[in-house]
N, C-alpha and C positions, 0 to 999 in steps of 0.2 A: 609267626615271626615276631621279636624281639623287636619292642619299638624304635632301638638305636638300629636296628637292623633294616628297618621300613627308611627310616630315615638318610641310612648309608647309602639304600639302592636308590632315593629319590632325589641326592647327591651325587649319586654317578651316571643317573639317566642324566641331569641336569648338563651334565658336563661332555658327556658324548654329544647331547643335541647340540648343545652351544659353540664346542669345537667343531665335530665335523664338517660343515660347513667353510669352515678356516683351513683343516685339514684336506680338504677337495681344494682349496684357491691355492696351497702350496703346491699342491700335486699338479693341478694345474701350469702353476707359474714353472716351477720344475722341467713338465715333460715341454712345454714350449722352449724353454732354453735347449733339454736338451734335443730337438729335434734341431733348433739353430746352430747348436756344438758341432751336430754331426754334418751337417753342409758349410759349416769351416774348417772342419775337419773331419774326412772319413776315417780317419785311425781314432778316433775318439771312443771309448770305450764306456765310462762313466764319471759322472761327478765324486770328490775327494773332500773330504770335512777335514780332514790333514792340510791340502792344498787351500781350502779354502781360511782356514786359521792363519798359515802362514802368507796367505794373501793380506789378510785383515791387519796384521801387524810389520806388515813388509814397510821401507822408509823408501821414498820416493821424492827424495833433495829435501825437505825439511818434513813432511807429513804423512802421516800413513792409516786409515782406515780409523787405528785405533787414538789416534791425536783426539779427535773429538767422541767419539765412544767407547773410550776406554778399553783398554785392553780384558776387563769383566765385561762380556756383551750384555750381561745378566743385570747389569749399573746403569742408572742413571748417567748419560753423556752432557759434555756443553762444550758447544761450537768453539774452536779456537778462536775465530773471530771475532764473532758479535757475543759471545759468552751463552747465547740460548739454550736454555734446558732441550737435550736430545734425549726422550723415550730411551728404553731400552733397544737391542738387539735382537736379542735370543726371543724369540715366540712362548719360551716356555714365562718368559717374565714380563712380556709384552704380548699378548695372544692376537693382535692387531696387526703386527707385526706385516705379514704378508698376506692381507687380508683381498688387498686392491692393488690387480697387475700391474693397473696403469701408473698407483702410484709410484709401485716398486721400481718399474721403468724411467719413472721420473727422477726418481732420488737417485739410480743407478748413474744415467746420463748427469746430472747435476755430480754428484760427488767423485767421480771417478775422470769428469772433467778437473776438478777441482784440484784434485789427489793427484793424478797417473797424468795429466795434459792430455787424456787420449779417452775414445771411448773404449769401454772395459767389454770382452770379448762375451761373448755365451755362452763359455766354459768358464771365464772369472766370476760370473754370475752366478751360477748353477754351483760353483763350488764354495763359493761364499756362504750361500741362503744353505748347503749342504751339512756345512761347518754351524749356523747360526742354527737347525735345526738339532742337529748332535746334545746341543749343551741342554744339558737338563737341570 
């Protein structure tokens, strides 16, 4: 093998070990929403990255998802508020992204108060993170 060859596979071993781990906490995070989907709703069928886009840019009296994370999830965000640099979205540009359930739970409950006045269902969840996983 071609030393750029050794090097390419010791570059994609590198990158399987380091994602998968990431790739189980979404699948993870995932199947727990959608099992919560389905006991709010038995017609639930699956999660939408269409539904979940147009949740993310949906306006809810002056804000909507993408006010503070821009409408590139793949961008750099900042808080309407306090002006705080917000990480990216999308996983593929943040790989931390949905790394820790609990945080996800927490940012969900915090901004979807924030946003919606309500908490955000386990199907708005599920199709969000569906949509934020889509974008490559």
């Amino acid at each position: 093998m071609k030393k750029t060859g050794i090097i390419s596979a010791i570059a994609l071993s590198a990158i399987f070990t380091f994602s998968a781990p990431l790739m189980a906490a979404e699948n993870t995070i995932l199947e727990s929403y959608r099992a919560a989907a389905r006991q709010e709703n038995p017609a639930f069928k699956d999660f939408s990255s269409t539904r979940g886009q147009a949740f993310h840019t949906a306006k809810s009296g002056d804000l909507s998802c993408a006010s503070c994370h821009t409408e590139n999830i793949k961008a750099h965000g900042k808080h309407a508020t306090t002006g705080k640099d917000i990480l990216p979205l999308a996983p593929s540009a943040n790989p931390d992204r949905f790394a820790d359930a609990a945080k996800v739970e927490k940012w969900f409950k915090r901004n979807c108060n924030d946003v919606l006045k309500r908490a955000c269902t386990a199907q708005e969840k599920g199709d969000f993170i569906a949509y934020t996983l889509s974008v490559k």
